[in-house]
C-alpha positions in Angstrom: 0.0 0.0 0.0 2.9 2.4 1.4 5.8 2.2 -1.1 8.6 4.4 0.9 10.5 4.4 -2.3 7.9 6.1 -4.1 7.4 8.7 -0.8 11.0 9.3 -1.7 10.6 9.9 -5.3 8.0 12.5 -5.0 8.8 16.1 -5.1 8.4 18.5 -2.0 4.9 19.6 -3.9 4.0 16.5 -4.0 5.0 15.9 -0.5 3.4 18.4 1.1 0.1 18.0 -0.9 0.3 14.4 0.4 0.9 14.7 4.4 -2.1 17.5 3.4 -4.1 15.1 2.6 -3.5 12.4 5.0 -3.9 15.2 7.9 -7.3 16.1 6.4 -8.8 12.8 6.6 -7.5 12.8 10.1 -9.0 15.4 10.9 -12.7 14.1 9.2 -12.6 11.3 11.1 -11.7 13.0 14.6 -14.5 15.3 13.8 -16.9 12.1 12.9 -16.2 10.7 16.4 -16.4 14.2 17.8 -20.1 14.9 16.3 -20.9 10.9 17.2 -20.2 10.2 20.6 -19.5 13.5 22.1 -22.5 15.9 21.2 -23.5 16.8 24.5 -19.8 18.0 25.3 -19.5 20.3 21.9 -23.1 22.1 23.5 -25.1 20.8 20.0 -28.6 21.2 20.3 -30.2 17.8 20.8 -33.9 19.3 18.9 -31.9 21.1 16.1 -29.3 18.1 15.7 -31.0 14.9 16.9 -28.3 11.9 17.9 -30.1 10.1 14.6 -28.9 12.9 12.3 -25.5 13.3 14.5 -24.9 9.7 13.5 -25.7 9.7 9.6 -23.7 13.0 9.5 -20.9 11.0 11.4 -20.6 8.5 9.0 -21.0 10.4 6.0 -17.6 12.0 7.1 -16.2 8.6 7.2 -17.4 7.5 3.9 -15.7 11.1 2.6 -12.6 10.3 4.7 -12.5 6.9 2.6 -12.9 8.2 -0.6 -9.9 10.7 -0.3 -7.8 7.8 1.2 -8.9 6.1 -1.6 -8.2 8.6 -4.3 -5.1 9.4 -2.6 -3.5 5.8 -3.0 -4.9 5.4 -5.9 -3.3 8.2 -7.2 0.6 7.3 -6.5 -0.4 4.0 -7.9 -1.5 5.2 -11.2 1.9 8.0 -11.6 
């Protein structure tokens, strides 16, 4: 999945672009969990945001988070 020669090879564009990436998806899923299990905490509005909608929204980030990962290995594959 992870070819470190390939890491290597890339330009420092490319590299930044890259650890861009990966650190947006982190930051997708922290904000899935976030939204999921910690609603009260973050002060959201249970009628407004119900846990039902909290969830679906929760993993709609994570199915996002999986398609950049996805595009993003895909990607280096394919260059």
């Amino acid at each position: 999945m992870f070819n470190l020669n390939y890491f290597k090879q890339k330009s420092p564009q490319q590299r930044f672009l890259f650890i861009l990436g990966l650190t947006m998806i982190f930051i997708f899923v922290c904000l899935a969990i976030l939204i999921a299990f910690f609603g009260e905490l973050i002060n959201l509005d249970p009628e407004r945001f119900p846990q039902g909608y909290r969830i679906a929204f929760a993993i709609l980030l994570i199915v996002y988070a999986i398609i950049r990962f996805n595009r993003i290995t895909s990607r280096k594959d394919s260059e």
